[in-house]
C-alpha positions as CSV (number, residue, x, y, z in Angstrom):
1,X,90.0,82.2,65.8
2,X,92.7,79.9,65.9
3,X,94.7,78.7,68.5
4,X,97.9,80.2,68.2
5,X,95.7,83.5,67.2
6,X,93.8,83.3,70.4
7,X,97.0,82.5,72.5
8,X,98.9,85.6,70.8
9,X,96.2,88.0,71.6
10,X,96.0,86.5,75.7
11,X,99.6,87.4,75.6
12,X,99.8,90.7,74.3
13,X,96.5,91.4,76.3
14,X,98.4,90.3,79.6
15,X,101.3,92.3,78.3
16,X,99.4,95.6,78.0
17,X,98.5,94.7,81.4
18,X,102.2,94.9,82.5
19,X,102.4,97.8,80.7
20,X,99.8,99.7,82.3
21,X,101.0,98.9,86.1
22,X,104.5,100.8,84.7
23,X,102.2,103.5,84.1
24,X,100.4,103.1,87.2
25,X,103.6,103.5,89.3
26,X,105.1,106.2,87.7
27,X,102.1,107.9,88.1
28,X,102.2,107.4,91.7
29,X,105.2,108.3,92.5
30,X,105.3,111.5,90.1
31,X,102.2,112.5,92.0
32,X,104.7,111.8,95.5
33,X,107.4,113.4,94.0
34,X,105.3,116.8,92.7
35,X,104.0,116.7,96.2
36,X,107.6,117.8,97.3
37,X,108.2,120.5,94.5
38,X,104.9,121.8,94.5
39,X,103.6,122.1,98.2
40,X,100.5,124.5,97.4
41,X,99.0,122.8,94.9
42,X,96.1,120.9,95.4
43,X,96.2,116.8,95.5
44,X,93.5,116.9,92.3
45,X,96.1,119.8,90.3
46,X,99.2,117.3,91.0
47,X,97.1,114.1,90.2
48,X,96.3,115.5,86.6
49,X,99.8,116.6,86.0
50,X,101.3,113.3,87.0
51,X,98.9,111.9,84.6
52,X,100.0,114.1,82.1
53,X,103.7,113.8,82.3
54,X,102.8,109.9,82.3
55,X,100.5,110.0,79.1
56,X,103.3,112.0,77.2
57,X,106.1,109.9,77.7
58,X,104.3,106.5,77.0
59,X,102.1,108.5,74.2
60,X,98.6,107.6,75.5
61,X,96.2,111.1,75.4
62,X,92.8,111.3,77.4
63,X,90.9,112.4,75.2
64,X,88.6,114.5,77.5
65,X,88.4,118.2,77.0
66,X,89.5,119.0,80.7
67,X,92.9,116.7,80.2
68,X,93.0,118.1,77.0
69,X,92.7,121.4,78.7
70,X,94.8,120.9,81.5
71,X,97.8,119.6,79.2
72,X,97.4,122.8,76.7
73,X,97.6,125.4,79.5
74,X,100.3,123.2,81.7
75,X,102.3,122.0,78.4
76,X,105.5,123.8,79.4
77,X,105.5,122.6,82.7
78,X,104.8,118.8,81.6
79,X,107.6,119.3,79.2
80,X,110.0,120.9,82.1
81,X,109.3,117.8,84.3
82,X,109.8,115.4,81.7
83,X,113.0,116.5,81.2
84,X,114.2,116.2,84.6
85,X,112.7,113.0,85.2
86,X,115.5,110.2,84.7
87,X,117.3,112.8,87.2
88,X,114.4,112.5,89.5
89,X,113.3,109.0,89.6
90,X,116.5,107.0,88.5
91,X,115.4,103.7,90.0
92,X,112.1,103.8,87.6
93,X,114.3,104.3,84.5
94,X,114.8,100.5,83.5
95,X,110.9,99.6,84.6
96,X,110.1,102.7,82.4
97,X,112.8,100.9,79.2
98,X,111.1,97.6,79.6
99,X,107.4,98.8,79.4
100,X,108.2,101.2,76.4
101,X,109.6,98.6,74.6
102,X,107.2,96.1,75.1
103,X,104.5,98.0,74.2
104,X,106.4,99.3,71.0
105,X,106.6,95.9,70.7
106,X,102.8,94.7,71.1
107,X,101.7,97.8,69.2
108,X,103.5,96.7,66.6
109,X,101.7,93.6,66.5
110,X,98.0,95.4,66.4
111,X,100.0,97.2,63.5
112,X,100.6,100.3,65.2
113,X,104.0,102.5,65.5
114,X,104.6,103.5,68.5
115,X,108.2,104.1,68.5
116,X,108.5,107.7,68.6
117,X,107.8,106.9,72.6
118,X,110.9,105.1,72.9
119,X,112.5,107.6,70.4
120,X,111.3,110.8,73.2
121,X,112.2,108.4,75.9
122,X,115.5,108.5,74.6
123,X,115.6,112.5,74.4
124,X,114.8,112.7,77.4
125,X,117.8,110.3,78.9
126,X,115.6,108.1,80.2
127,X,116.2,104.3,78.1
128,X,118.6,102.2,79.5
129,X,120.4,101.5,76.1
130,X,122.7,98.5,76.8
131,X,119.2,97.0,78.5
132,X,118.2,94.1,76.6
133,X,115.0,93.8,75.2
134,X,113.2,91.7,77.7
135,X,111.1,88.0,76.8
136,X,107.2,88.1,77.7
137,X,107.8,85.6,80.8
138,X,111.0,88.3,82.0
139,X,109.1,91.1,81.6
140,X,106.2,89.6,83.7
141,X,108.5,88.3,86.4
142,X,109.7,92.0,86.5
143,X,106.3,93.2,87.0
144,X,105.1,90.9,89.3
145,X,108.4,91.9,91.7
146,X,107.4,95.9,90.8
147,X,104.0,95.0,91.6
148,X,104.9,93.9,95.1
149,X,107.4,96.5,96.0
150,X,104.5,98.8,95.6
151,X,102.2,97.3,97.7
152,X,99.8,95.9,94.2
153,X,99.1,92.4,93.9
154,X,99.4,90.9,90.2
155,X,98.3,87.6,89.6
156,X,100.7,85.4,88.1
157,X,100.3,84.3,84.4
158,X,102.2,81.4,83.1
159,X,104.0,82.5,79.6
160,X,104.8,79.8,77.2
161,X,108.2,79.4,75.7
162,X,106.9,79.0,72.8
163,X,104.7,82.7,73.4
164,X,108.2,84.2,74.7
165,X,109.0,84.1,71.2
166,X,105.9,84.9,69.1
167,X,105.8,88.5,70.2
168,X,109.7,89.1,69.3
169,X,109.7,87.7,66.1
């Protein structure tokens, strides 16, 4: 593998990365949040519906039969709290904008579409349109501060210029 091969794939590995703490987060605090509306439910119930609502909107299905399950008989309730959640968790929406577009972004590179995520995202009010599209090294300085705020440590990785651009063009 070549250099500049080997350096691309670190980058959108470290990327995915980033993505995945989004993920982590949101999950946490949809779990908090479903807590609130749902007070007799059971902490494993409200774990697999956060993670649910959180595989829908960033398009990423477990593909075991009990998630599989779960989001058949709970599909109208996973659709009702997607729609309300830009109303319920405002301050995630431009976490939530970055990380979808990033990974359409590194998808894209592994030759997969995965824009119908940002497309639902969208739908659902939750992109921050004006937002630009953030650089590797911003999007990782983003994380890194999301990281903390949540109490996660993430290691810092440095991020060439010269990778900043690789993945955007």
């Amino acid at each position: 593998m070549d250099p500049d091969t080997h350096n691309k794939s670190q980058l959108l590995t470290v990327l995915h990365e980033g993505v995945g703490l989004v993920q982590m987060i949101l999950f946490k605090e949809l779990r908090t949040l479903l807590g609130k509306k749902f007070t007799g439910k059971d902490i494993v119930y409200l774990s697999m519906l956060a993670g649910a609502i959180t595989n829908e909107l960033f398009g990423s299905q477990n593909p075991e039969e009990k998630f599989q399950t779960f989001r058949q008989e709970n599909g109208a309730l996973i659709e009702q709290e997607l729609l309300g959640l830009a109303e319920d968790l405002p301050a995630l929406r431009e976490n939530i904008t970055d990380a979808l577009r990033i990974q359409t972004l590194c998808d894209s590179q592994a030759g997969r579409d995965s824009s119908a995520n940002l497309i639902r995202a969208a739908e659902l009010g939750l992109l921050v349109n004006d937002r630009e599209i953030p650089l590797p090294s911003t999007f990782m300085t983003m994380i890194r501060m999301l990281g903390e705020q949540h109490g996660l440590i993430i290691p810092p990785v440095l991020i060439t210029p010269e990778e900043d651009k690789t993945v955007l063009h």
